[in-house]
C-alpha positions as CSV (number, residue, x, y, z in Angstrom):
1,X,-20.7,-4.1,5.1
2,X,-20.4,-3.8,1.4
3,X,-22.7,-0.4,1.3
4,X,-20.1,0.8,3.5
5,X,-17.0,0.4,0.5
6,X,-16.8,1.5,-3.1
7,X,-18.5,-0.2,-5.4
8,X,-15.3,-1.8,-7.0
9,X,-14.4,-3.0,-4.0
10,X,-17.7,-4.9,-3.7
11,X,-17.5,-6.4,-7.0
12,X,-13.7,-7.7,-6.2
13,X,-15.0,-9.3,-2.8
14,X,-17.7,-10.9,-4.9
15,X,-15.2,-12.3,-6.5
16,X,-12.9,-13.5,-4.2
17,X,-14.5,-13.6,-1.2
18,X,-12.4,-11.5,1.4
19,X,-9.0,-13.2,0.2
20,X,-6.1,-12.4,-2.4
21,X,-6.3,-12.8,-5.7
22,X,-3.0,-13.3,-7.3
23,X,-2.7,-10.0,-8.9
24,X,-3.9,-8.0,-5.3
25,X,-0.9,-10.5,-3.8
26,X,1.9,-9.8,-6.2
27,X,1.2,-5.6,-6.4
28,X,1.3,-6.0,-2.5
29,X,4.5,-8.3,-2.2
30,X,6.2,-6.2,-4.8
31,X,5.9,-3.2,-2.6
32,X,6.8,-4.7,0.5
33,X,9.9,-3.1,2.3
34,X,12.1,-4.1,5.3
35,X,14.1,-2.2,7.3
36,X,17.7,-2.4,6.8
37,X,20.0,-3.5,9.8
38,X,23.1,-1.4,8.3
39,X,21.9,1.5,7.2
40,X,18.6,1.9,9.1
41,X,16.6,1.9,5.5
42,X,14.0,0.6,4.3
43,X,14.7,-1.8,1.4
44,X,12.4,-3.3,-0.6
45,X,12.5,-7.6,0.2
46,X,13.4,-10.1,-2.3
47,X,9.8,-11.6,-2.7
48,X,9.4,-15.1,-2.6
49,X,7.7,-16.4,-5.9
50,X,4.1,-18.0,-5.6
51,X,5.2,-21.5,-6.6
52,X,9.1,-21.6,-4.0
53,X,6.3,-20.2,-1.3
54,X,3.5,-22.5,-1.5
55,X,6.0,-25.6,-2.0
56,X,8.0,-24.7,1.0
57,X,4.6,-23.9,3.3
58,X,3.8,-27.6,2.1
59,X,7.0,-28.9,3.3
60,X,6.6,-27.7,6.3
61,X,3.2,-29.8,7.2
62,X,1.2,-26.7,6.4
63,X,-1.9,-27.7,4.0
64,X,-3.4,-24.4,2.3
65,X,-7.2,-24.4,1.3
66,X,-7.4,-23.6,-2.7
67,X,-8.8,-20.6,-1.6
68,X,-6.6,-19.2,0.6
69,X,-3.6,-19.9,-1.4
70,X,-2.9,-16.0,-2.8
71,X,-3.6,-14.8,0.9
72,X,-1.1,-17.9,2.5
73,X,1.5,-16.3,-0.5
74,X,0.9,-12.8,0.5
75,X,1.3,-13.4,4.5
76,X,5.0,-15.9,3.8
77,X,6.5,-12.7,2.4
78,X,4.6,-10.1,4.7
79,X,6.0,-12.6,7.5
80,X,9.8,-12.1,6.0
81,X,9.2,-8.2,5.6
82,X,7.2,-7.4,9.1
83,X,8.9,-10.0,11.3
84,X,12.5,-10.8,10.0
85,X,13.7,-11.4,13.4
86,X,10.7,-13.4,15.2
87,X,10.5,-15.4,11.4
88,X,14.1,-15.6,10.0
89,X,13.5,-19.3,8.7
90,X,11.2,-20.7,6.0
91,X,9.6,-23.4,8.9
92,X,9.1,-20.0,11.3
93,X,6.8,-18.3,8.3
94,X,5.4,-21.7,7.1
95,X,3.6,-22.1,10.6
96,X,2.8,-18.1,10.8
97,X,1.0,-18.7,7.6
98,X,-0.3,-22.2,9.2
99,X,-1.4,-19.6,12.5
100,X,-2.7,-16.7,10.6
101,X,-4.9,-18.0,8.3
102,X,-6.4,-21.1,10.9
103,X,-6.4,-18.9,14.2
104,X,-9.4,-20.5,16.1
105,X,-10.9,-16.9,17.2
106,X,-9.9,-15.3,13.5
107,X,-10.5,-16.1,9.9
108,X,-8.5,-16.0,7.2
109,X,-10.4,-12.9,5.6
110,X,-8.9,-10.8,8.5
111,X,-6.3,-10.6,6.8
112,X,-7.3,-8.7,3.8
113,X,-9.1,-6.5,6.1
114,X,-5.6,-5.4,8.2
115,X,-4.1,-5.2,4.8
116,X,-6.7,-2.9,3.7
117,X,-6.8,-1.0,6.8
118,X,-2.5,-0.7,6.8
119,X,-2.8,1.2,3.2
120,X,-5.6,3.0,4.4
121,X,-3.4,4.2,7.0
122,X,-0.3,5.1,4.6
123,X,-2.4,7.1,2.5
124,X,-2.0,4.7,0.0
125,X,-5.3,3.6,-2.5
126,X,-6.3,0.9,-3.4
127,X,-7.2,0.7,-6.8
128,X,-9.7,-2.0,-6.9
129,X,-10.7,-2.1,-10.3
130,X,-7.0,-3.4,-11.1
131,X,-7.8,-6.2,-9.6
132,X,-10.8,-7.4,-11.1
């Protein structure tokens, strides 16, 4: 599919092969909002940091392939932004991460894909070349 995307985009899934890097994470986690029960806003969430998230996804029985690790990082926080209600606890997004990334009928670069697709849709780009 690469002849179908930019060529920056090729180069960065040369390079990391459909997942997260850590910088692609962060820039996404950083803009992550939630939708405030109060005031009906959205609010930007308090990001979990790389090294808390991985730690408590390994306390909770959940073992993260090396590769996978940035992507496991980005969908702990997506899970406290998107699904605050359905995964209010730390155990709740451990095994969403656990889930997401080893669903039987998925793979784990699916979820760079819906990411992609999600900014595609909000008109936001992607600068890929940041990223390299």
């Amino acid at each position: 599919m690469k002849h179908h995307i930019s060529e920056t985009r090729a180069e960065y899934e040369d390079l990391y092969h459909g997942h997260f890097s850590r910088a692609l994470a962060e820039w996404a986690i950083n803009n992550m909002q939630v939708k405030d029960e109060a005031s009906g806003k959205k609010v930007a969430i308090k990001p979990t940091p790389f090294e808390d998230a991985m730690a408590i996804i390994k306390d909770n029985g959940v073992n993260v392939e090396k590769a996978h690790q940035y992507t496991a990082w980005y969908l702990y926080n997506m899970a406290k932004a998107d699904y605050p209600k359905t995964c209010p606890t730390n155990e709740q997004r451990a095994l969403f991460v656990h889930e997401t990334l080893y669903d039987p009928d998925g793979s784990p670069e699916a979820v760079l894909e819906c990411f992609t697709a999600k900014m595609c849709n909000k008109g936001v780009t992607i600068f890929w070349e940041d990223f390299l």
